[in-house]
C-alpha positions in Angstrom: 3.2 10.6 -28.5 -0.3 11.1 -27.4 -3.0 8.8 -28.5 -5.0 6.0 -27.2 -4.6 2.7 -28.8 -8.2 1.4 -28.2 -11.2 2.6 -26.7 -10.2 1.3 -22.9 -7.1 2.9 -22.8 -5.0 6.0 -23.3 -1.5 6.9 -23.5 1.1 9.0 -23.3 4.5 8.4 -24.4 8.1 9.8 -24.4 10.8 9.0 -27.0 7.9 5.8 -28.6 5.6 5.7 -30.7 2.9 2.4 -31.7 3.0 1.1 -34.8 1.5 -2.5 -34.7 3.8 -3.0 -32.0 5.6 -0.2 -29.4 8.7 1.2 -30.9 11.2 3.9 -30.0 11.5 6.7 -31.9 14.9 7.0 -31.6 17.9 5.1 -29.1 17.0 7.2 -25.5 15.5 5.9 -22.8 11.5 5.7 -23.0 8.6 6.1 -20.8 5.1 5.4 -21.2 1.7 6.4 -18.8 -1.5 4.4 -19.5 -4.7 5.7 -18.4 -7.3 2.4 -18.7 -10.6 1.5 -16.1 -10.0 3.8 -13.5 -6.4 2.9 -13.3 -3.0 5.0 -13.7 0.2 3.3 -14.1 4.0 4.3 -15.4 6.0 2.5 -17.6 10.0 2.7 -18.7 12.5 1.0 -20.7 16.5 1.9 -21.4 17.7 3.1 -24.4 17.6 0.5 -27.8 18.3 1.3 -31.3 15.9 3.6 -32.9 12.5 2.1 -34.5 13.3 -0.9 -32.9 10.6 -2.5 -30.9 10.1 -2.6 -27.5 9.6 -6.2 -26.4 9.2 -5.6 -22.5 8.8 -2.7 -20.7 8.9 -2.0 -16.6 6.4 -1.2 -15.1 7.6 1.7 -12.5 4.5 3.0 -10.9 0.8 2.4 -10.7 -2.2 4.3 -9.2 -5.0 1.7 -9.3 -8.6 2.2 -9.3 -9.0 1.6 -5.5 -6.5 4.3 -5.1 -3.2 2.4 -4.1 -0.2 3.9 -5.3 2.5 0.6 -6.1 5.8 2.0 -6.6 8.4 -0.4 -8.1 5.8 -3.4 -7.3 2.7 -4.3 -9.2 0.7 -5.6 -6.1 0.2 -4.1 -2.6 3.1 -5.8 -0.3 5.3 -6.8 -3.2 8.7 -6.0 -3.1 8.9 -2.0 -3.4 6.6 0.6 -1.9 3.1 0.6 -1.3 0.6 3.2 -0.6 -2.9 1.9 -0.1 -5.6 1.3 2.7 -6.4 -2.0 3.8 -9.5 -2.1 5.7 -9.7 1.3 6.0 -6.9 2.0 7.3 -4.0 4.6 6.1 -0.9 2.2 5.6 2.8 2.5 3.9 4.5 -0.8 3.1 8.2 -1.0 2.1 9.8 -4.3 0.8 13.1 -5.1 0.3 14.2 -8.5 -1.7 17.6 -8.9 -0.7 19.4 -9.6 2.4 21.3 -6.6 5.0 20.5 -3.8 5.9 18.8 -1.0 3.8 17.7 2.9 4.3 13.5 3.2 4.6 13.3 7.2 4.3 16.3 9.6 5.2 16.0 12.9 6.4 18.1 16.1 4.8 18.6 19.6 6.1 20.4 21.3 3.0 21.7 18.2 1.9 23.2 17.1 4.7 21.4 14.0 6.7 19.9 14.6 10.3 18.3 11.3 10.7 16.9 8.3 8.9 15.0 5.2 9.3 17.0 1.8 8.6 16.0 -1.9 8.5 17.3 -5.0 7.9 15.9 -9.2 7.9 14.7 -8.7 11.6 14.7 -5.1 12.8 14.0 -1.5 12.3 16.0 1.1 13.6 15.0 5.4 13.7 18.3 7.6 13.8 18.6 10.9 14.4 22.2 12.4 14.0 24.6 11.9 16.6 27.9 12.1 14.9 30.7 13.7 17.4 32.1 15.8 14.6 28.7 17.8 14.4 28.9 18.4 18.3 30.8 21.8 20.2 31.3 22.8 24.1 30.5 18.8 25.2 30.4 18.3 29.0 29.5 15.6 31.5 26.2 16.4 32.8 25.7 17.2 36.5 22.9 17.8 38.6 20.8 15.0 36.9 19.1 13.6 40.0 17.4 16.4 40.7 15.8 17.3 37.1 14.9 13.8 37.3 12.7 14.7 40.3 11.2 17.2 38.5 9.5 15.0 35.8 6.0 13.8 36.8 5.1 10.5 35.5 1.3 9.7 35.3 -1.7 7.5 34.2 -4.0 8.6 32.3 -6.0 7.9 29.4 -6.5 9.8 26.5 -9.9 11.5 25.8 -10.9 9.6 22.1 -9.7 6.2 23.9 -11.2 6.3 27.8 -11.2 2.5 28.1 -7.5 2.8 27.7 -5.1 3.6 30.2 -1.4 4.1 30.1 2.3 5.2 31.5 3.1 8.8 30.3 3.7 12.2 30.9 2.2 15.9 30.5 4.1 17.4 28.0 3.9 20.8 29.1 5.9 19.9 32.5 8.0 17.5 30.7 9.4 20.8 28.8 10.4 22.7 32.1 12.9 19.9 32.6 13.8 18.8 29.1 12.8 21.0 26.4 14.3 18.8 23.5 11.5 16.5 24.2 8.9 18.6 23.4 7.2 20.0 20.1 4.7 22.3 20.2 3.8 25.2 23.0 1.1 24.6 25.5 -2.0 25.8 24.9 -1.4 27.3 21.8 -4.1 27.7 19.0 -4.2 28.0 15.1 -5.3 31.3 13.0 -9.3 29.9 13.6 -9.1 28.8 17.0 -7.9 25.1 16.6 -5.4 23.3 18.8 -2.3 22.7 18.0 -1.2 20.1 20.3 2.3 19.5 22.2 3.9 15.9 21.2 7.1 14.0 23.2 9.6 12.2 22.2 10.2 10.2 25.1 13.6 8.9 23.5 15.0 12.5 24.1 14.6 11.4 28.2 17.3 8.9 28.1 20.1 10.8 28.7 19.1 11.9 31.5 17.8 9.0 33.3 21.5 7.4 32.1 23.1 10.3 34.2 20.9 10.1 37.0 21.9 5.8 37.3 25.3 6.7 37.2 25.0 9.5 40.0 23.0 6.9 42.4 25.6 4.3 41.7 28.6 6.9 42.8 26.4 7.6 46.1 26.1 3.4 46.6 29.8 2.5 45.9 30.8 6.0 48.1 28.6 4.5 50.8 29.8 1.2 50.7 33.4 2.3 50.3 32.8 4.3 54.0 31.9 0.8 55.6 
């Protein structure tokens, strides 16, 4: 069904039709979109007998005319997903109405998950995979103190924010040491001549600052077991 049922709004309907009232055309599921003042927004119902009319109907999705996309909510911050700018600023909101924990986004390499962000009433949590049955050729790490030695921490400020000044590291000679940690290759450039800049994950790190503790605290217990 295609039509527009005043002269504010137009529709689009699957499996309906209007007819004084909205009505399915036959007992399948329906779905509506609305086009009225600038504003976009996606409508459903399940399946009913067919002609019968459609009392209440979900709406599913909107893109208002400030350009917020509400996804199972019909305000920004109500329980569902949010896309919208407050204040001028880019911003994803994602509400949950019942208690425990819940999956935020997961992430798939040919079906199969390799990470995921989970939250619950008071935290957030951002997993990458880690199961031992996805794992081969596992050893104890040696030789961690030294790698250790090689990282350079520093502090610096970053060029769009010079008042600013923080902990960090060079990612290029964080890469020598721990290459997992890195994206990107130094110095490298797009097609036209753009940067493409080297990030960290600074998570990546822990492992090896775990190994290097537990080498130090052999040397102190070896030391104090020879006095």
């Amino acid at each position: 069904m295609l039509g527009s049922q005043s002269t504010d709004y137009v529709y689009l309907g699957d499996q309906c039709y209007f007819n004084a009232d909205w009505k399915r055309s036959n007992t399948g599921a329906t779905t509506l979109y609305q086009q009225s003042f600038g504003a976009h927004t996606w409508y459903n119902t399940p399946s009913g007998a067919a002609d019968s009319t459609i009392s209440s109907w979900t709406q599913a999705m909107t893109l208002d005319a400030s350009g917020n996309l509400l996804v199972g909510t019909t305000t920004a911050g109500g329980v569902g997903t949010t896309i919208y700018e407050p204040s001028g600023i880019g911003r994803i909101d994602l509400n949950k109405s019942f208690s425990g924990a819940a999956t935020a986004m997961g992430f798939y390499y040919h079906g199969s998950q390799v990470g995921s962000i989970t939250y619950d009433d008071t935290s957030t949590a951002y997993n990458t995979s880690s199961d031992y049955r996805l794992k081969e050729n596992v050893v104890a790490m040696s030789g961690a103190t030294e790698r250790l030695k090689q990282l350079k921490p520093s502090r610096f400020n970053f060029i769009a924010d010079p008042d600013k000044t923080v902990d960090g590291f060079l990612a290029h000679e964080v890469q020598d040491v721990v290459p997992e940690a890195i994206t990107g290759t130094k110095d490298a450039v797009d097609a036209e001549g753009n940067p493409e800049y080297q990030g960290i994950d600074q998570s990546k790190l822990v492992p090896l600052l775990v190994a290097t503790i537990q080498e130090l605290e052999a040397r102190i217990a070896a030391l104090e077991g020879a006095n």
